[in-house]
Backbone as XML, in Angstrom:
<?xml version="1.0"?>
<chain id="A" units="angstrom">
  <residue number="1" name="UNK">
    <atom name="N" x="18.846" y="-1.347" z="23.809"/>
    <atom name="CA" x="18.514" y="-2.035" z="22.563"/>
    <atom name="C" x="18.500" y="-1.006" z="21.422"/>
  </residue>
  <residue number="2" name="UNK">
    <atom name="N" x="19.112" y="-1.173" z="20.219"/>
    <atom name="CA" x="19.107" y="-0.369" z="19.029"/>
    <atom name="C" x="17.456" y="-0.149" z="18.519"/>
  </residue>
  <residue number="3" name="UNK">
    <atom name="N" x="17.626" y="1.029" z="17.769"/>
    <atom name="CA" x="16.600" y="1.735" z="16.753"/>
    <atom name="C" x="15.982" y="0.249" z="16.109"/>
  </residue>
  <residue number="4" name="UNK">
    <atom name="N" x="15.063" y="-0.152" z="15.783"/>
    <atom name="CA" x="14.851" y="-1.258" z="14.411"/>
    <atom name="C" x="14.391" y="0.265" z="13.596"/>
  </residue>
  <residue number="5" name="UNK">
    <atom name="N" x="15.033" y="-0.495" z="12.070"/>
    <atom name="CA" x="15.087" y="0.172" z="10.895"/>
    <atom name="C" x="13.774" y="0.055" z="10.241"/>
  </residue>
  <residue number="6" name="UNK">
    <atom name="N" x="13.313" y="1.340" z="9.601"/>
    <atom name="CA" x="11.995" y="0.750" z="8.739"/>
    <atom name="C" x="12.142" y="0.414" z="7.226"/>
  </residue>
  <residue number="7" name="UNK">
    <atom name="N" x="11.459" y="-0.431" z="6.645"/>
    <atom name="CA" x="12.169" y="-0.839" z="5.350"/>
    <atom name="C" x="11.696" y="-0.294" z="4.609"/>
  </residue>
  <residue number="8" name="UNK">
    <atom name="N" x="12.463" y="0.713" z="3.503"/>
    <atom name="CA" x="12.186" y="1.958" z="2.705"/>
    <atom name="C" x="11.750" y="0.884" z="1.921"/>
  </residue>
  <residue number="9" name="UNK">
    <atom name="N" x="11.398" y="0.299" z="1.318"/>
    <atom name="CA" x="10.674" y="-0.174" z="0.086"/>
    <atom name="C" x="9.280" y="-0.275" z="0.727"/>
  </residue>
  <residue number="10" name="UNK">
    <atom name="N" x="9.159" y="-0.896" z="1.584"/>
    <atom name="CA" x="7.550" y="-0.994" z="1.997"/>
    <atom name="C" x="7.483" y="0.636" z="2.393"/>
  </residue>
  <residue number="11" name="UNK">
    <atom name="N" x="7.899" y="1.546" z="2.864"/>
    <atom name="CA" x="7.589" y="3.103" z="3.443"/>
    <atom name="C" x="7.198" y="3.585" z="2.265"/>
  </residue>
  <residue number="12" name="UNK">
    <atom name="N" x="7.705" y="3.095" z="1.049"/>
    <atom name="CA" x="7.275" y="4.070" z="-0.211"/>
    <atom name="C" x="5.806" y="3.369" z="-0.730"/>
  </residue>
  <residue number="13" name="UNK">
    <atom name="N" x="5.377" y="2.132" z="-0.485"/>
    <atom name="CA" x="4.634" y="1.547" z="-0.793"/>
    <atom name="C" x="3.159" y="1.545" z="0.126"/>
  </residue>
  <residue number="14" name="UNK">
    <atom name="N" x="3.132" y="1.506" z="1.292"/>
    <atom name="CA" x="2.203" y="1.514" z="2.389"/>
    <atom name="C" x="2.463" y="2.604" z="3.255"/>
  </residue>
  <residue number="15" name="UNK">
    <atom name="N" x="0.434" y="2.651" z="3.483"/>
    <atom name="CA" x="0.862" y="3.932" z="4.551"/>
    <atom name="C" x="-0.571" y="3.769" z="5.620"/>
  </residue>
  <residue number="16" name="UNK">
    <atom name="N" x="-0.088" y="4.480" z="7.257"/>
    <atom name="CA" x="-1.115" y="3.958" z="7.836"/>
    <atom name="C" x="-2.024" y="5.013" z="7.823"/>
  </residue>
  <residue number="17" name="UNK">
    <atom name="N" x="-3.836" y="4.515" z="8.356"/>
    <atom name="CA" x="-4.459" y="5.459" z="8.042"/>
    <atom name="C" x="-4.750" y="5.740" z="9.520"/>
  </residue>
  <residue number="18" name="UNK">
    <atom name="N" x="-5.375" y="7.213" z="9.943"/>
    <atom name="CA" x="-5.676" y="7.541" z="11.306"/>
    <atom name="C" x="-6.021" y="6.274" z="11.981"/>
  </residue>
  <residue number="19" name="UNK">
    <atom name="N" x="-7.023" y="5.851" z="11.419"/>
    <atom name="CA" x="-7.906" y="4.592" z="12.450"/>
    <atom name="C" x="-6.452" y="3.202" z="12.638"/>
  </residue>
  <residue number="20" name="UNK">
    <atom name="N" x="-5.884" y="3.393" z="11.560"/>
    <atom name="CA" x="-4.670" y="2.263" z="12.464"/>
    <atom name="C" x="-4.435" y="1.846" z="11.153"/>
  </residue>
  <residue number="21" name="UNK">
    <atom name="N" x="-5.192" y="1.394" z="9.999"/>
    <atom name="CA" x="-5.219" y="0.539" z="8.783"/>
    <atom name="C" x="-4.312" y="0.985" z="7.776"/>
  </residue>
  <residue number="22" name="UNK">
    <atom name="N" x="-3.822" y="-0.333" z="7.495"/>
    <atom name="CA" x="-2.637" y="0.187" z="6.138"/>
    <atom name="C" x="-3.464" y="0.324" z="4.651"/>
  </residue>
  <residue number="23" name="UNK">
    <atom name="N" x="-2.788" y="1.255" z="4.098"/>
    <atom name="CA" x="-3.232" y="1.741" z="2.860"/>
    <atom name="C" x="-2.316" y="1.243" z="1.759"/>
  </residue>
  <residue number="24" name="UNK">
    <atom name="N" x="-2.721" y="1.065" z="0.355"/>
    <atom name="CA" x="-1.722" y="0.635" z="-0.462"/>
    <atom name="C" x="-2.507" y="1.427" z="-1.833"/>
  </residue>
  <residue number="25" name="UNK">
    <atom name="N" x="-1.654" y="1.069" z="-2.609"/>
    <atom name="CA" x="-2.238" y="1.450" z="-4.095"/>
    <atom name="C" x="-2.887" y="0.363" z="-4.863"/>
  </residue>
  <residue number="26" name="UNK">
    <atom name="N" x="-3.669" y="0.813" z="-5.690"/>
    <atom name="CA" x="-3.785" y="-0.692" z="-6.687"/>
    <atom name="C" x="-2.714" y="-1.210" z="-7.586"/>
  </residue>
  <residue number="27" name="UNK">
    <atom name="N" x="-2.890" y="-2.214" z="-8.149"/>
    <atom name="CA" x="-1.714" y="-3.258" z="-8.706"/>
    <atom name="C" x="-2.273" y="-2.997" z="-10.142"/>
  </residue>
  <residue number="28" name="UNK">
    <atom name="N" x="-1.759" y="-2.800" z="-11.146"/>
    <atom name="CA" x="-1.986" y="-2.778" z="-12.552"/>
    <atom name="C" x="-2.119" y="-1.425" z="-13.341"/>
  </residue>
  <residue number="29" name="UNK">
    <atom name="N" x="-1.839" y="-0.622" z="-12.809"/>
    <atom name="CA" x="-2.511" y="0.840" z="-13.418"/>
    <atom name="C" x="-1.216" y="1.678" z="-13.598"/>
  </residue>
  <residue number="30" name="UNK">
    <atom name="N" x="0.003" y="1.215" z="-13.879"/>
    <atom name="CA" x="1.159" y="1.925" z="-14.328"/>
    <atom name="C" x="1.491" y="1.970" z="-15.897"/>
  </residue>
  <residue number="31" name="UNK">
    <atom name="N" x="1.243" y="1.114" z="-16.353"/>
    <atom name="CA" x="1.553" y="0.857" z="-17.970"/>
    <atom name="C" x="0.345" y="0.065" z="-18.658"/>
  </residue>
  <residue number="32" name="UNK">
    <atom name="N" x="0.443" y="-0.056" z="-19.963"/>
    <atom name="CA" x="-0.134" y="-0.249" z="-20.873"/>
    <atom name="C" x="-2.130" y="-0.007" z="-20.555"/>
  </residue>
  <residue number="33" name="UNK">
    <atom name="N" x="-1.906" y="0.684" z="-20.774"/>
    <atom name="CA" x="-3.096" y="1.468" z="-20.055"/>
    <atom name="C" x="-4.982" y="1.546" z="-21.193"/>
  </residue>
  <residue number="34" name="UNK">
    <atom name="N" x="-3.905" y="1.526" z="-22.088"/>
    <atom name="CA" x="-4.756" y="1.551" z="-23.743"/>
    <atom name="C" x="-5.847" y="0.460" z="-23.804"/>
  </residue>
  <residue number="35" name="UNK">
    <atom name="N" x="-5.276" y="-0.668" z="-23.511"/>
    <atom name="CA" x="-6.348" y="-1.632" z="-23.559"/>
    <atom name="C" x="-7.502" y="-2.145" z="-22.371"/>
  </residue>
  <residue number="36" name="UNK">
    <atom name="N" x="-7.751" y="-0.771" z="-21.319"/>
    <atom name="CA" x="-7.943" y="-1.214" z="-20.037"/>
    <atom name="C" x="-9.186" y="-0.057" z="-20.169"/>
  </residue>
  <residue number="37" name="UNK">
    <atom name="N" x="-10.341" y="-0.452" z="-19.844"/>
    <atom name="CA" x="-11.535" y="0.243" z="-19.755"/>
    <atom name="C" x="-11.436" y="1.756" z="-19.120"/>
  </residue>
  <residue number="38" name="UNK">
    <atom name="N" x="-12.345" y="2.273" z="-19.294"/>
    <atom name="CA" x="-12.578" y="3.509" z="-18.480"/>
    <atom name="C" x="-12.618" y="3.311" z="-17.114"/>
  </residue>
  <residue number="39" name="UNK">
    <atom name="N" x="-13.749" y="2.853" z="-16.818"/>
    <atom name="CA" x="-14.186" y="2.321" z="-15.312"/>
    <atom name="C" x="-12.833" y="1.891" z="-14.663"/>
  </residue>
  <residue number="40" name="UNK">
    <atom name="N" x="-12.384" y="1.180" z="-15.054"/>
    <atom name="CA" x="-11.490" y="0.398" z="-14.792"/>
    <atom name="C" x="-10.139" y="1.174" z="-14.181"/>
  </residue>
  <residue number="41" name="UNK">
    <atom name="N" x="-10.098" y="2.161" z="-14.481"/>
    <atom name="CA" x="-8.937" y="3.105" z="-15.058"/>
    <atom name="C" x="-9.372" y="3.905" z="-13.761"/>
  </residue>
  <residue number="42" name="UNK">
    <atom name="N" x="-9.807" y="4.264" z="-13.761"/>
    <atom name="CA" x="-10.813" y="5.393" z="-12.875"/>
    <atom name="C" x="-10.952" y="4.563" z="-11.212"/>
  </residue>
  <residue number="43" name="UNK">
    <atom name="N" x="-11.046" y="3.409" z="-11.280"/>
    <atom name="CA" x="-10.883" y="2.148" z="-9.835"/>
    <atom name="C" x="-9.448" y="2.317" z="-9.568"/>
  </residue>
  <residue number="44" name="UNK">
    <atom name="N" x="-8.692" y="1.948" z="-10.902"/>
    <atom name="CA" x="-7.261" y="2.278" z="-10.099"/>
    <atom name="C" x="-6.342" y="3.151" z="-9.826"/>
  </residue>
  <residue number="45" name="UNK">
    <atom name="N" x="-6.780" y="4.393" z="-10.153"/>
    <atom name="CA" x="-6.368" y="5.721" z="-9.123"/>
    <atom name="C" x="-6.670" y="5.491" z="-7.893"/>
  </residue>
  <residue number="46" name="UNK">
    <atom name="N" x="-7.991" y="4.660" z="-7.362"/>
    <atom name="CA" x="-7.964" y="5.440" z="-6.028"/>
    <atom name="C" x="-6.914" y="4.396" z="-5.460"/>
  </residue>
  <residue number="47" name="UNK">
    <atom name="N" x="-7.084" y="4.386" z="-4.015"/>
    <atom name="CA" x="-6.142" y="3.546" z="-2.850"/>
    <atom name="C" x="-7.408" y="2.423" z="-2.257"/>
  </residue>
  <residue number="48" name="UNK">
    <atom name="N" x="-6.672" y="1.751" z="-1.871"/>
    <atom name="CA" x="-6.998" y="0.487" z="-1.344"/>
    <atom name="C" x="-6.622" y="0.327" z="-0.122"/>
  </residue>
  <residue number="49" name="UNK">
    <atom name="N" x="-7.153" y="-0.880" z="0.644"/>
    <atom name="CA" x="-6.881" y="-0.742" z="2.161"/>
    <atom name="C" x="-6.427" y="-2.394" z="1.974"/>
  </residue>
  <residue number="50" name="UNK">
    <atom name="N" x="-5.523" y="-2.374" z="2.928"/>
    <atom name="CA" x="-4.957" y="-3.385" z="3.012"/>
    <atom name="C" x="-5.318" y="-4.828" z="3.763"/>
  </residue>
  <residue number="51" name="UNK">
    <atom name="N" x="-5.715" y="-6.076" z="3.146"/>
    <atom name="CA" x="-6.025" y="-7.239" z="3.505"/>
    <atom name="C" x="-5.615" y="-7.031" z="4.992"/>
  </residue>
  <residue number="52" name="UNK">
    <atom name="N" x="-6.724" y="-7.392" z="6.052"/>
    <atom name="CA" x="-6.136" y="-7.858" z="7.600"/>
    <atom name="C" x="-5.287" y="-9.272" z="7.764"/>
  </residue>
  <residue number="53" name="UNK">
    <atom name="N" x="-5.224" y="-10.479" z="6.622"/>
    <atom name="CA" x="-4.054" y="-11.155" z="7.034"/>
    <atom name="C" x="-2.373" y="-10.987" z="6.678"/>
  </residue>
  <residue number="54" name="UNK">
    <atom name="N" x="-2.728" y="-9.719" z="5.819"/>
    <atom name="CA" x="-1.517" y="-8.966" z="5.763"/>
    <atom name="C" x="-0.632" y="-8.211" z="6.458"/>
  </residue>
  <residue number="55" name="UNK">
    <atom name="N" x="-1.633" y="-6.937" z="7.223"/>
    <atom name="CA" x="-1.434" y="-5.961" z="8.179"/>
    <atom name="C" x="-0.158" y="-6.619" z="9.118"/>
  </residue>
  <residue number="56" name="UNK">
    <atom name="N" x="-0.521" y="-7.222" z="9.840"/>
    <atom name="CA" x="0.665" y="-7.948" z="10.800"/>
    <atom name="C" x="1.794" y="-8.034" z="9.844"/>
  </residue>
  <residue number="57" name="UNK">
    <atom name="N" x="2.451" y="-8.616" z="9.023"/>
    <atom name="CA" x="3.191" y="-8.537" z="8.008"/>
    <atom name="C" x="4.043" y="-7.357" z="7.810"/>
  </residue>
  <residue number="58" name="UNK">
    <atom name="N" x="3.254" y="-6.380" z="7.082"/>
    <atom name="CA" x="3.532" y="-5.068" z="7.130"/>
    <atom name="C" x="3.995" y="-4.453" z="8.259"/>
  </residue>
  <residue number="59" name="UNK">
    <atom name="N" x="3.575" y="-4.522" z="9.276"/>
    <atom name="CA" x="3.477" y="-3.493" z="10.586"/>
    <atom name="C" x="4.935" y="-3.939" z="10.762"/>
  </residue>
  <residue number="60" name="UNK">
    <atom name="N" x="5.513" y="-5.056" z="10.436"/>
    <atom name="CA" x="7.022" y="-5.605" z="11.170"/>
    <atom name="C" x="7.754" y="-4.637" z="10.237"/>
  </residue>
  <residue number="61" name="UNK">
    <atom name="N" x="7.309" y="-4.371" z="9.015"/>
    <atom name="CA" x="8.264" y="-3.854" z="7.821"/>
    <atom name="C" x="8.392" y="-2.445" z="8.616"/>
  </residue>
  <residue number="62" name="UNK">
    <atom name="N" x="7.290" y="-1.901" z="8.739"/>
    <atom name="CA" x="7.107" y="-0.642" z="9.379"/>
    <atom name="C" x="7.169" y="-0.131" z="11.273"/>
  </residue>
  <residue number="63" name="UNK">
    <atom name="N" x="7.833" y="-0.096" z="11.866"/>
    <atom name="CA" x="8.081" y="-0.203" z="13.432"/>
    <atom name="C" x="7.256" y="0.982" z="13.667"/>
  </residue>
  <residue number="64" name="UNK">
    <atom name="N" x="7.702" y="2.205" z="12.798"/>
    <atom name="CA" x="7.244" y="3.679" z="13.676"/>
    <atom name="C" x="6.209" y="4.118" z="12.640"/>
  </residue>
  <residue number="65" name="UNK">
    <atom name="N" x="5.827" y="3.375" z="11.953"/>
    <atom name="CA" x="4.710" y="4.093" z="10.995"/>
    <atom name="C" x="3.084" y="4.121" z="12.117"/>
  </residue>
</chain>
């Protein structure tokens, strides 16, 4: 049976963490940045962990991650 491929768009996007869990970034914190609080600003640097009715989802995108 062939290699399955992993899909470079999700590889650049998600990543797994030791314990097994996918990691993602937050959604909104690339542009227009000016009108968006401090706090706010400062939440979306960090990373996020990824919804469990998602994970399954992902994991197909990703075979060897």
């Amino acid at each position: 049976m062939p290699k399955m491929k992993t899909r470079k768009s999700a590889a650049k996007r998600y990543r797994r963490t030791g314990g097994g869990k996918v990691r993602r970034a937050k959604a909104f914190g690339s542009h227009i940045m000016t009108k968006k609080g401090k706090k706010r600003k400062r939440r979306l640097r960090k990373n996020d962990l990824l919804d469990s009715v998602d994970v399954k989802r992902v994991s197909r995108l990703l075979p060897y991650a």
